[in-house]
N, C-alpha and C positions, 0 to 999 in steps of 0.2 A: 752498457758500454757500446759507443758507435762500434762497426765490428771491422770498420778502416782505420782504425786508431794507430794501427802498425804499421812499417813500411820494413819489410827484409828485404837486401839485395844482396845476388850477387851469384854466384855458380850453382846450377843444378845438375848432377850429373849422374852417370852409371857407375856402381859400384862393383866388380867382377870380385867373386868367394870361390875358392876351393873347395868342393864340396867335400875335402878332409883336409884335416890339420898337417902344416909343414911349408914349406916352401912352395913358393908358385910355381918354379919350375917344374915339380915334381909331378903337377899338380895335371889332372884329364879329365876334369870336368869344372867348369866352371859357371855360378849362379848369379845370375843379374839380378841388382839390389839397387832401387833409385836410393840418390845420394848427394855428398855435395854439401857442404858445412850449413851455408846459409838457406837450403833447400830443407834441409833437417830440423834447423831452428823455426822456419817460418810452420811444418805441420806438426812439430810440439808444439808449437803456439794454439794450432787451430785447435787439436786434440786437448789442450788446456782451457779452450772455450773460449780463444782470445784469435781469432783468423785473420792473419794480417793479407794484405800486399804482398806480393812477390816478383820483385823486380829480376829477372833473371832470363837469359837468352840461347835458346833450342836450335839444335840441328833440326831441317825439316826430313830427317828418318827416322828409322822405328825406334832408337834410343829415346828421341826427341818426343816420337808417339808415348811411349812407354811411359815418362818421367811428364810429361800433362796429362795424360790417365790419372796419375799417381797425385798428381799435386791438387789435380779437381774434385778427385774421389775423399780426399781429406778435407776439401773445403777452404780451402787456400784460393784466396781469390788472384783471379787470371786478367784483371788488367792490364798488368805492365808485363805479362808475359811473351816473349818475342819468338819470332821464329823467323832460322837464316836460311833461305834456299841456296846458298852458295856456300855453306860449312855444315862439317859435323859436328853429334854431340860430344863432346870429351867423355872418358872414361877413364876407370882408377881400378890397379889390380888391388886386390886389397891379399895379403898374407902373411906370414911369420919370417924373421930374419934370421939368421945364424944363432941367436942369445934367445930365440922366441916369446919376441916382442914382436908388433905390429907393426906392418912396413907398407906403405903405399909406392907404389907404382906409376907416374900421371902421364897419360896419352891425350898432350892440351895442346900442341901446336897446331898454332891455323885452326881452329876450332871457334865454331857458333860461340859456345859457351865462351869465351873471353874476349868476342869481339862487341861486348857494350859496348857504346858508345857517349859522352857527357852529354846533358843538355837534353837526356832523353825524358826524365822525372818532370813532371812540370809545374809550376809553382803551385797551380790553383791543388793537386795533391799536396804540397807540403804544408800549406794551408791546413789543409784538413786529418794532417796524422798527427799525433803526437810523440812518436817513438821511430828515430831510424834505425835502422840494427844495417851492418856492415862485414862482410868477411874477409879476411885478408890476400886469401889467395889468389881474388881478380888482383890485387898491387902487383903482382909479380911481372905484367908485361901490358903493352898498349893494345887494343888503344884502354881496355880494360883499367889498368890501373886511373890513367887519368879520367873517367868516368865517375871510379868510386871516386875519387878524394873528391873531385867534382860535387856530387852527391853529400857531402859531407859536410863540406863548406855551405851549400846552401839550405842544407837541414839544417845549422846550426845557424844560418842567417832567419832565417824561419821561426827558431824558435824550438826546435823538436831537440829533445833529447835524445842526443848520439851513440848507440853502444857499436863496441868494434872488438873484433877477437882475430887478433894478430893471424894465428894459424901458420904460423911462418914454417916453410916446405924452401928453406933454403936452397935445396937442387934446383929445384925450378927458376931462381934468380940470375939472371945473365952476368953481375956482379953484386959482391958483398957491400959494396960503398953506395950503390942503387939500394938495395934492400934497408940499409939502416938509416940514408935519407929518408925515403918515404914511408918506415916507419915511425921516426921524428914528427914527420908531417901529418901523418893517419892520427898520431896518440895526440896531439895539442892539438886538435880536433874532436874527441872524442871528448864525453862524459863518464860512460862505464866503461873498462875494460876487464875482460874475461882470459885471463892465461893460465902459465901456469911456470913453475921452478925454474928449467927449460928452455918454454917457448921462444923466449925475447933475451938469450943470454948473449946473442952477438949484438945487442944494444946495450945489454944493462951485467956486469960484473957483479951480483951480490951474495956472498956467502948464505943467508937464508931468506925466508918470506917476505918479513919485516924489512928488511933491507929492499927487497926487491920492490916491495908493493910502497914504499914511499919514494921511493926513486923515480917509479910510474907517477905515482900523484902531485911530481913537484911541474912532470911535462904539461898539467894541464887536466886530468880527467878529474871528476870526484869521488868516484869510487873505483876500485880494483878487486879484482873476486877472482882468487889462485884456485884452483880446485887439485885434487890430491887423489886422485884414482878412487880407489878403494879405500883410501882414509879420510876421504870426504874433502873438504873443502876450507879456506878463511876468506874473509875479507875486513878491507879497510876502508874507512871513509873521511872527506874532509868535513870541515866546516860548510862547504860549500852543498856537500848531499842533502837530500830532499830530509833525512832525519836527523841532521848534523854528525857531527865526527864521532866514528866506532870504529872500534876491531872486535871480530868475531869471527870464531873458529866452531868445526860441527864436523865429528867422527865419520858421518856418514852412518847409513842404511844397510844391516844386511839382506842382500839378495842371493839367489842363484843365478849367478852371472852364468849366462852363455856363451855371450861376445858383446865386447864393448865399443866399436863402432859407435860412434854420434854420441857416447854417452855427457860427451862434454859440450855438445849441442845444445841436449837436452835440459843439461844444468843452466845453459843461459836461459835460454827458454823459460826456463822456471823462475831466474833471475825477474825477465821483463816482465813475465806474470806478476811475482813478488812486486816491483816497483809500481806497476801500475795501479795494481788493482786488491791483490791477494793478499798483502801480508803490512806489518804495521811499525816493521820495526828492519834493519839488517841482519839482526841475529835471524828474525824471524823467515826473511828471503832467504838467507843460507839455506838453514832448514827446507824448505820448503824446495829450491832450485836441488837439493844434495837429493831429496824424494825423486824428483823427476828426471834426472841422471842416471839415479839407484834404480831406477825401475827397464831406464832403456835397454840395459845389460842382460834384460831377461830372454833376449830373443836375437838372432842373428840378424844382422843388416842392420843401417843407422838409426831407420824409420820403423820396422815392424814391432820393435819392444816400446813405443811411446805412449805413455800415460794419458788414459783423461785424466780432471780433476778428479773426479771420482775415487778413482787407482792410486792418486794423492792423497787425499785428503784419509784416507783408509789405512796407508802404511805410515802417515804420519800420527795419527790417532790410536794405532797398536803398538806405536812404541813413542808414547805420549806416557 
């Protein structure tokens, strides 16, 4: 497989850990973890043997050092990787809430990280990949968001198949009416989408999956992949997907979860692996995307629990 075949864009950043469980506040030490939705997705990709592109833009400080260390040392190629001498890297606290669940924290204003700019990809790249992967959290503000959608439109002029994972972090939106526009706009652009119960409930009202994942399918994508924590995953497909119309559902993996950061990265990741290359059916991507999720969970941080094939194809065959 060419090994540009992929294009990921979109936020690369630091991730800050408690180095104990509880509240940030509480919290007097804190662990830098490279991070960042689309940052996560693009070195499960490489770790899966599949290295795309990484369109994504750095503070020129040690964050920014830190997180191109990280992203070269995986093999993620650094083409369209940017660096701002006039902003920093964003960073995210990451810790537990009152109900202890997981709760992010984002320090993104004025920041490298969301001043992409459109018009930066350039055709003779889109030419040459076949798969654009997308994050949702550059939408949340300019000139960022109009870059991605930018990106999106002419991957899909191009020809590449579009996946996009909402990721929607509602606080960060300047208004609610901004957010469900250019969510509208992001999903009848896309091909796959990747959410989940949740994610997209200030767009879409559906009492369960089914409801949910063809309400997305009528905006325009051909496939939708909910994923389900610890209970694994479904998806739906139309007429239109590369294997025509299915639904399939898949329990998931036991692991020993450590922390689940990027696990739902991970699972796309394993998605685009599935689509491209790896698997022959969408029952068979479930499986296979719910492995490479099930696996991230074994190591704190978004990045450090991510699967080769290898690590795949192993926990998939032991409980085969």
């Amino acid at each position: 497989m060419d090994d540009t075949q992929i294009l990921v864009a979109g936020e690369a950043l630091i991730d800050l850990f408690p180095a104990t469980s509880g509240p940030i506040a509480d919290a007097e030490t804190l662990t830098r973890r490279a991070g960042g939705a689309p940052a996560n997705v693009a070195v499960a990709l490489a770790r899966l043997g599949h290295p795309p592109l990484l369109w994504a833009r750095l503070g020129d400080d040690p964050f920014g050092d830190h997180l191109a260390d990280v992203l070269a040392d995986n093999g993620v190629h650094e083409t369209l990787l940017e660096r701002d001498p006039e902003r920093k890297t964003a960073h995210t606290l990451v810790g537990e809430d009152e109900d202890g669940d997981q709760s992010f924290t984002f320090f993104a204003d004025e920041t490298a990280t969301f001043a992409m700019q459109p018009e930066t990809v350039s055709s003779e790249t889109l030419e040459r990949v076949e798969w654009v992967h997308v994050g949702g959290v550059t939408l949340h503000t300019e000139p960022s968001r109009s870059a991605t959608l930018e990106l999106m439109e002419r991957a899909d002029e191009h020809g590449c198949t579009v996946s996009f994972d909402p990721n929607t972090r509602a606080d960060l939106w300047p208004e609610e009416s901004v957010l469900v526009e250019t969510l509208e706009r992001a999903l009848g652009l896309a091909d796959v989408v990747k959410t989940d119960q949740d994610d997209l409930s200030v767009l879409v009202e559906a009492t369960d999956e089914e409801e949910l994942a063809e309400a997305l399918l009528e905006r325009g994508p051909h496939t939708v992949m909910l994923t389900r924590g610890s209970e694994g995953a479904m998806a739906r497909a139309s007429e239109e997907a590369p294997w025509g119309p299915a639904t399939t559902e898949f329990g998931g993996y036991e692991v020993d979860v450590v922390e689940t950061t990027g696990a739902g990265d991970a699972f796309l990741a394993g998605s685009i692996a599935g689509f491209l290359s790896e698997c022959s059916s969408l029952a068979e991507t479930v499986r296979y995307a719910s492995a490479v999720g099930g696996l991230a969970t074994t190591a704190t941080g978004a990045m450090d629990g991510l699967p080769s094939a290898d690590d795949v194809a192993e926990i998939i065959a032991d409980n085969a």
